[in-house]
C-alpha positions as CSV (number, residue, x, y, z in Angstrom):
1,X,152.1,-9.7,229.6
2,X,155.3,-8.5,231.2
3,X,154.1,-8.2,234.7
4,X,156.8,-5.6,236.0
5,X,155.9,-3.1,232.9
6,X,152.1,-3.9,233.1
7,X,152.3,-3.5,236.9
8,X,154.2,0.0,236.1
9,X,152.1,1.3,233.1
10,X,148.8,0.7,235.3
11,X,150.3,3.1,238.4
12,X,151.3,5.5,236.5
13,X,147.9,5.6,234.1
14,X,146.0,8.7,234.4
15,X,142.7,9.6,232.2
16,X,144.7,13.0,231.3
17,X,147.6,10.6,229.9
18,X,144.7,8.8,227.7
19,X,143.4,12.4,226.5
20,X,147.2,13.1,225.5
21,X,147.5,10.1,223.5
22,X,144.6,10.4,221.4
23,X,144.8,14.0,220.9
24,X,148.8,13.2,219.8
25,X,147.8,10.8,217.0
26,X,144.9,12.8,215.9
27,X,147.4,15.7,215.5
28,X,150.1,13.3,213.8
29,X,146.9,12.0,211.2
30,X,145.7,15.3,210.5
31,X,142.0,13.9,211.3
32,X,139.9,12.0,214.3
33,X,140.3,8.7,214.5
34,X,137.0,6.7,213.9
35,X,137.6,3.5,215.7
36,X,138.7,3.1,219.5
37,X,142.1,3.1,220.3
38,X,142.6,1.3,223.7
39,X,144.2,2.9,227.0
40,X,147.3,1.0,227.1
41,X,150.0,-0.5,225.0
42,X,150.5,-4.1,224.9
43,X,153.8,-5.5,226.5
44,X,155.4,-8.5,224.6
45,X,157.4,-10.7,226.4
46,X,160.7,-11.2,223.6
47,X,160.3,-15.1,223.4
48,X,156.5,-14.8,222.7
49,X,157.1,-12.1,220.1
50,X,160.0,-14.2,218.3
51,X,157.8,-17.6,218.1
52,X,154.9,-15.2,216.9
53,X,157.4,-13.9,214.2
54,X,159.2,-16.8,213.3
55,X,155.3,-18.5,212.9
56,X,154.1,-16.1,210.2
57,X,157.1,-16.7,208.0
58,X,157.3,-20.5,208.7
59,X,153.3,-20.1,207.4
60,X,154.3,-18.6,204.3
61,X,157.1,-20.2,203.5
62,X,154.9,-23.8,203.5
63,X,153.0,-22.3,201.1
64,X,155.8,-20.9,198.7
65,X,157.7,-24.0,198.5
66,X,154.2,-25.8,197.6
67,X,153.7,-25.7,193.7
68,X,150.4,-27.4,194.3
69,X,149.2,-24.3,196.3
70,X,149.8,-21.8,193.4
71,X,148.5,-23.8,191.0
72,X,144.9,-24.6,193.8
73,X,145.0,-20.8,194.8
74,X,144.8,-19.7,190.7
75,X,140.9,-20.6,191.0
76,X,140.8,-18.0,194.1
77,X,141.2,-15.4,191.8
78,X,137.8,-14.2,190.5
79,X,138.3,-13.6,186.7
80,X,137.3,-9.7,187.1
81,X,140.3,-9.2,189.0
82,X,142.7,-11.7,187.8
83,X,145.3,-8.9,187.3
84,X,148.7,-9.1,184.8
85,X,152.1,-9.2,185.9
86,X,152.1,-11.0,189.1
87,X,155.1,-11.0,191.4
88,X,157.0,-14.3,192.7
89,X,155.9,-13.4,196.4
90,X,153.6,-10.5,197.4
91,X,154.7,-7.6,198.8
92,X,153.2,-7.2,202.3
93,X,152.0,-10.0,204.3
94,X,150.2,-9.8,207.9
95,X,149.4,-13.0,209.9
96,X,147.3,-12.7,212.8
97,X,147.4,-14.5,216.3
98,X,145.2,-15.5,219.3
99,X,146.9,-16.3,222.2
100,X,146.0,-20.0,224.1
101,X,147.9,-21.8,226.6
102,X,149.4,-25.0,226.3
103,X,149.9,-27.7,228.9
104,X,153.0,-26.2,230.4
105,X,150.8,-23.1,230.5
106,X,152.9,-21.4,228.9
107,X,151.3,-18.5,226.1
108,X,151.1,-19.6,222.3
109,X,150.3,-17.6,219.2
110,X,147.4,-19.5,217.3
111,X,146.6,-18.2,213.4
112,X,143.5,-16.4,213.4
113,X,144.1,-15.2,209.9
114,X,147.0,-14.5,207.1
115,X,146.9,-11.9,204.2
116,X,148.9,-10.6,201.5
117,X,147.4,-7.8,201.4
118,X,149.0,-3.6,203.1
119,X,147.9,-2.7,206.2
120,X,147.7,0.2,208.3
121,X,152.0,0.3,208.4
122,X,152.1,4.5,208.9
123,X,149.1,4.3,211.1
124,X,150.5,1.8,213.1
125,X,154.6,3.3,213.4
126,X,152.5,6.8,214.5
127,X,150.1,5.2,217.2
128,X,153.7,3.6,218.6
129,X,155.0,6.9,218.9
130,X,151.9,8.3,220.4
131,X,151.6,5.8,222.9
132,X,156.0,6.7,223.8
133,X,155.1,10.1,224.2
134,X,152.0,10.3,225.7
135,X,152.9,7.3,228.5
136,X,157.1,8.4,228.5
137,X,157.4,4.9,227.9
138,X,161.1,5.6,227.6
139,X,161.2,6.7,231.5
140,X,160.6,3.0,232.2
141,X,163.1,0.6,233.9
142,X,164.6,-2.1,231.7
143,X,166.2,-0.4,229.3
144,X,164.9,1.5,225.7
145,X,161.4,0.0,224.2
146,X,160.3,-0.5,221.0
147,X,157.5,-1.0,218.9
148,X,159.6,-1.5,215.6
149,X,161.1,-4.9,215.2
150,X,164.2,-6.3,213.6
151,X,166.5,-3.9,214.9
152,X,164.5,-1.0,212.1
153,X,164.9,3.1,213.7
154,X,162.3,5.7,212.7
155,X,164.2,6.6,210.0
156,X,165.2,2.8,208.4
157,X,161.3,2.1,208.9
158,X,160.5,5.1,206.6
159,X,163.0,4.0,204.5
160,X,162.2,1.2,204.0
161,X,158.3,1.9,203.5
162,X,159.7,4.2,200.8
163,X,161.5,1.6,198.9
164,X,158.5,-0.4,198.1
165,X,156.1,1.6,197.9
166,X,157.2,4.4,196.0
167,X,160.2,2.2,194.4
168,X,162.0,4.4,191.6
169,X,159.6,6.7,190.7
170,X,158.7,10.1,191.8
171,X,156.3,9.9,194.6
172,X,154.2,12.3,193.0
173,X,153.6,9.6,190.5
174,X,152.9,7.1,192.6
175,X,149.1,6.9,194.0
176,X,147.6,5.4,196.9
177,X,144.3,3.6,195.5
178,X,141.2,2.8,197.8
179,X,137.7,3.5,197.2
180,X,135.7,6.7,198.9
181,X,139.5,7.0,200.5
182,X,138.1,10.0,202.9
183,X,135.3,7.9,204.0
184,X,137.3,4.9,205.0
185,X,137.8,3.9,208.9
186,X,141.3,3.5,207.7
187,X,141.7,7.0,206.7
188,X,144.2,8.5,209.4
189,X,146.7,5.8,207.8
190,X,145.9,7.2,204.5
191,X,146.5,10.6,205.4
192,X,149.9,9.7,207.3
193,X,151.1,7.8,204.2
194,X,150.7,10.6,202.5
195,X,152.8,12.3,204.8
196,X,155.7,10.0,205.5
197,X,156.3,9.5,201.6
198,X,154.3,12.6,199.3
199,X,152.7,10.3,197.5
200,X,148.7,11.0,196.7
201,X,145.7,9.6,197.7
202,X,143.0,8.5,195.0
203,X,139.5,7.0,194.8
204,X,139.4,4.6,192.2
205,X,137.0,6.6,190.4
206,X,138.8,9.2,190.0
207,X,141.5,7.8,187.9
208,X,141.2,8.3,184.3
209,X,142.9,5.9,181.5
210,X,144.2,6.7,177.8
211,X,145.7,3.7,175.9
212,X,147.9,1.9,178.1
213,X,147.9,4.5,180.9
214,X,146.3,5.8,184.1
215,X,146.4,9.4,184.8
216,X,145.0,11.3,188.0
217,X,144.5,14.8,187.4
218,X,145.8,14.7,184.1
219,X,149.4,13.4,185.7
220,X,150.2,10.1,185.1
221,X,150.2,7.0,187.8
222,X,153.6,5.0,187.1
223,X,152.9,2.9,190.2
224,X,149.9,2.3,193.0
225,X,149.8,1.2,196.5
226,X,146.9,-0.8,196.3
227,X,144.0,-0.3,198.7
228,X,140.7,-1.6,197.0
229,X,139.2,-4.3,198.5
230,X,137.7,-6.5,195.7
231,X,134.6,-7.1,198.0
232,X,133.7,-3.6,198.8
233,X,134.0,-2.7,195.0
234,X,131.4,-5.6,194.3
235,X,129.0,-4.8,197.0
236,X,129.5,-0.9,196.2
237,X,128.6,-2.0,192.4
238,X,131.4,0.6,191.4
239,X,132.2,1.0,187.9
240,X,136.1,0.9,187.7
241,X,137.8,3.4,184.8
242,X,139.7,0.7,183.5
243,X,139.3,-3.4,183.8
244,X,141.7,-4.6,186.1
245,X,142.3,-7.7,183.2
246,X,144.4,-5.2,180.8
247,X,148.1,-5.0,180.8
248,X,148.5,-1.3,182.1
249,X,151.5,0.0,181.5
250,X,151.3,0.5,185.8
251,X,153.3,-1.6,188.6
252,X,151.6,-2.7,191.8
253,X,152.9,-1.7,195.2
254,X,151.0,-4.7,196.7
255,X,149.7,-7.2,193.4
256,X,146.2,-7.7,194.0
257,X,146.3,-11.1,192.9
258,X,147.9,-11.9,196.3
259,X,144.6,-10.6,198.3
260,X,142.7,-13.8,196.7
261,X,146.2,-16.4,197.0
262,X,147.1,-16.0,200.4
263,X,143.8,-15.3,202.4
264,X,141.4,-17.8,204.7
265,X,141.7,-19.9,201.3
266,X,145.4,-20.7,202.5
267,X,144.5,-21.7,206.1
268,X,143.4,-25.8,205.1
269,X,146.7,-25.9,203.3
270,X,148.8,-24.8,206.2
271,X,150.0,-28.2,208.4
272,X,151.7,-26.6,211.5
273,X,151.4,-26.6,215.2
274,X,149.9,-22.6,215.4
275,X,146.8,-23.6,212.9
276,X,143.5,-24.5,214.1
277,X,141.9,-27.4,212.3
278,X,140.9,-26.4,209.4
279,X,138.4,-27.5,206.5
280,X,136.7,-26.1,203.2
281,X,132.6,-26.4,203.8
282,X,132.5,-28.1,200.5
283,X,134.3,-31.2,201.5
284,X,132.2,-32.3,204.4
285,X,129.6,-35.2,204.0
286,X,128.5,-35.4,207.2
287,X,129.3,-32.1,209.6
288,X,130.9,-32.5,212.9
289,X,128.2,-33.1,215.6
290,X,128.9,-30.3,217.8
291,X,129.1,-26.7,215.8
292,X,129.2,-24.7,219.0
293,X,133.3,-25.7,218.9
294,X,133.4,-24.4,215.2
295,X,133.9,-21.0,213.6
296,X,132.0,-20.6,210.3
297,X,134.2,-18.0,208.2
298,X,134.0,-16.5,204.4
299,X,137.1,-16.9,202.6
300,X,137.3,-13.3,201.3
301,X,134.9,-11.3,204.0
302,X,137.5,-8.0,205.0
303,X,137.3,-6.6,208.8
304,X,135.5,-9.7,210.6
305,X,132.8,-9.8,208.4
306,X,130.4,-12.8,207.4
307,X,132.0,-14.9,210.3
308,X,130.2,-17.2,212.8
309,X,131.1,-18.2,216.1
310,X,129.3,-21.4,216.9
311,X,127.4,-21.7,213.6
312,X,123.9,-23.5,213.5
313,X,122.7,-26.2,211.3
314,X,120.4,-24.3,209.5
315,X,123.1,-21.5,209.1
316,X,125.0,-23.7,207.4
317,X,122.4,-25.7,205.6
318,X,121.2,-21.8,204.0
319,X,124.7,-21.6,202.3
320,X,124.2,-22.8,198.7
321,X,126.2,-26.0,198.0
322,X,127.4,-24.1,194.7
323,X,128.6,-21.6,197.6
324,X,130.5,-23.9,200.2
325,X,133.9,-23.7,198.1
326,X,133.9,-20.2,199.2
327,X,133.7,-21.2,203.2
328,X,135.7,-22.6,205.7
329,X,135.3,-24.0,208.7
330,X,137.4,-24.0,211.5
331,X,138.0,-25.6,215.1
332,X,137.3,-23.0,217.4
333,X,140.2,-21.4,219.5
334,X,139.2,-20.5,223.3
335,X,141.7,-17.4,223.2
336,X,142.9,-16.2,226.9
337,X,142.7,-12.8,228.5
338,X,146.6,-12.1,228.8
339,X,146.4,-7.8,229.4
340,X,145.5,-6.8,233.8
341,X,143.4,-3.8,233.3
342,X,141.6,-1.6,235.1
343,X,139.0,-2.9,234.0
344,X,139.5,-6.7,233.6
345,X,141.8,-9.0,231.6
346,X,141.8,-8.3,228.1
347,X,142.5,-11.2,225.5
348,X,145.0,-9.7,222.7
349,X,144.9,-10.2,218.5
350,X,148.6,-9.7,217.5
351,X,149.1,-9.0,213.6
352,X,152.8,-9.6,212.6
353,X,153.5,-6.7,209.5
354,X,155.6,-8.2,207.1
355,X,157.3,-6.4,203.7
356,X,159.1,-9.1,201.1
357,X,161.7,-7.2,200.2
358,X,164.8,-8.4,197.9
359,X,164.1,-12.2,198.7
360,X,163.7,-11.7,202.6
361,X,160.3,-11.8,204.6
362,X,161.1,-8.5,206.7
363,X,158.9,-8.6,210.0
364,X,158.3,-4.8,210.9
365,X,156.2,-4.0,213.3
366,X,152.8,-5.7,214.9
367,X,149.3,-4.4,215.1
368,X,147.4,-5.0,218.5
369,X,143.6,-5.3,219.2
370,X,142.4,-6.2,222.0
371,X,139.2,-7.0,223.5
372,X,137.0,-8.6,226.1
373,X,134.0,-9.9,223.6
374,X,133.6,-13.2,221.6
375,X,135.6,-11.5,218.8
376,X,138.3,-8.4,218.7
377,X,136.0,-5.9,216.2
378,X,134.2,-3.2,217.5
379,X,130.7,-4.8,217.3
380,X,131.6,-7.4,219.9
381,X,133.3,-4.9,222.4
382,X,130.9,-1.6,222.4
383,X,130.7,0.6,225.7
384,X,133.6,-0.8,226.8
385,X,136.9,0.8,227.5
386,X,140.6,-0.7,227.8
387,X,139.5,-2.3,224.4
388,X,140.3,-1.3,221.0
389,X,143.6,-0.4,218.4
390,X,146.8,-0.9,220.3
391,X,150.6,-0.6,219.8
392,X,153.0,-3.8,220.5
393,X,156.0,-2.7,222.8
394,X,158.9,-4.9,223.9
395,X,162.4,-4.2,226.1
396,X,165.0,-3.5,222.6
397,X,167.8,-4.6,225.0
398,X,165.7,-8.7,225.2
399,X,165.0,-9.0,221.6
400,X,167.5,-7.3,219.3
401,X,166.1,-8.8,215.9
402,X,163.2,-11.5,215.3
């Protein structure tokens, strides 16, 4: 998207570069990596990047100073995992943008999605730096790039990660909870957690409780970076070691509460100029004539899952009206190709990483997928290449701090 680097990286691309990155962040993970990563970096122009930014905490911050949306989102939260102890504002929040353009053709972020929920933040800083020294991104002309925002070094970024995720405890007390963690696609960022900040990895059924506490081989869990997804633990039909109701004497790096409050449930409440048009199923009478222009999503489906581009009637009408609460549906966004590739123009996702920290939304760093199918997951982009997991770059010297 920033012609001279794009123009640059593409002359300089070799297939032996490629092999070098992916061999570099498999080295850095400690394991493969079982999802695509793309050829090439993405290249943010600094005004596109700073509306992107400046979107996702405008989008949250409607919903903060809304008392009406805490008290609507309470009846997101399943009972099962209605958890104690909820924080003011959760911990990590991503937001998620499609790229359009608008009638001066110029590019603008569109929400696809928001979460408050972690991501893949030491999977993401490590592809950055694979894609720096794999490409010697720093060899090229415009001064130093960067894939970490707000003015944050290697070293502040760890930091920082450290802070609130391990807070004051030990990190050996501190646990990184998923389920089946060494099964999970997202298992290299796991594994570099682990890395960047000692702290150790659990599945969920390994964690034992006595009284009040949680203990993981027989050494007890003072806090957990929270990785279960509540619909994988439902479809899995996993019998969790302790009810996620109680008041364990535990804190929550990431409140799961906050995976149910600010999720596709949020989007009809948002009223700004980057939201598509959005409805819950429920509160139709009549639907619009025309569904091909509509997206037909699940408000708590993880990865992609559940959603329909284009829905039919009968798609629709097979959706229990007891059900409809729990769908929304959305005008469809005709995202661009913005990325000249090799092998074609390449539309781009871009997830804004956010960490609430001491009162102040801190954007971090960006995820990139990118893609040439109807959606960005793999299923819609298989045998392609110049698709997949990407790192967002931009000139330090044109954006010193969104």
């Amino acid at each position: 998207m920033i012609p001279e680097l794009r123009k640059s990286f593409n002359d300089r691309w070799s297939p032996e570069k490629y092999e070098s990155l992916l061999g570099g962040i498999a080295a850095r993970a400690g394991t493969s990596v079982p999802f695509r990563c793309s050829e090439t970096p993405v290249f943010l122009p600094p005004d596109l990047l700073s509306t992107t930014v400046r979107y996702g905490r405008e989008l949250y911050g409607q919903l903060a100073e809304n008392p009406d949306y805490r008290a609507a989102s309470d009846v997101a939260i399943p009972n099962q995992f209605r958890v104690p102890n909820e924080p003011e504002h959760p911990l990590f929040v991503q937001a998620d943008f499609g790229l359009v353009r608008d009638s001066n053709d110029k590019l603008e972020p569109k929400l696809v999605e928001i979460q408050g929920f972690p991501s893949i933040y030491a999977f993401q800083f490590a592809l950055g730096e694979a894609y720096r020294e794999a490409y010697k991104l720093d060899e090229f002309e415009g001064g130093p790039i960067s894939h970490l925002l707000d003015g944050l070094s290697s070293d502040s970024f760890t930091e920082l990660l450290a802070r609130v995720i391990v807070g004051e405890h030990e990190p050996q007390e501190v646990v990184l909870l998923e389920i089946d963690p060494y099964e999970q696609k997202t298992l290299p960022d796991f594994l570099l957690t682990q890395q960047m900040l000692g702290i150790r990895i659990a599945s969920l059924t390994e964690v034992k409780r006595k009284g009040r506490e949680l203990f993981l081989d027989g050494k007890p869990i003072r806090r957990i970076y929270n990785r279960v997804i509540a619909d994988e633990l439902v479809a899995k039909k996993i019998q969790s070691p302790f009810d996620f109701r109680d008041d364990l004497d535990v804190e929550w790096a990431g409140h799961p509460n906050w995976f149910f409050r600010l999720s596709k449930f949020s989007i009809p409440w948002f009223r700004h100029p980057s939201v598509p048009r959005t409805w819950f199923l429920h509160e139709f009478r009549e639907l619009p004539d025309d569904l091909s222009q509509y997206v037909l999503k699940p408000l708590f489906s993880f990865a992609g899952q559940g959603v329909i581009i284009g829905p039919t009637q009968a798609q629709i009408d097979a959706i229990p009206p007891s059900e409809r609460a729990h769908y929304i549906l959305q005008e469809k966004m005709d995202f661009i190709p913005t990325v000249n590739t090799p092998a074609g123009a390449t539309k781009v996702e871009i997830r804004v990483m956010y960490i609430h920290h001491r009162g102040e939304m801190r954007a971090v760093t960006t995820v990139i997928r990118t893609g040439r199918g109807k959606m960005m997951g793999v299923d819609f982009n298989k045998n392609l290449d110049w698709v997949g997991a990407s790192a967002g770059f931009y000139l330090s010297s044109a954006l010193a701090g969104p």
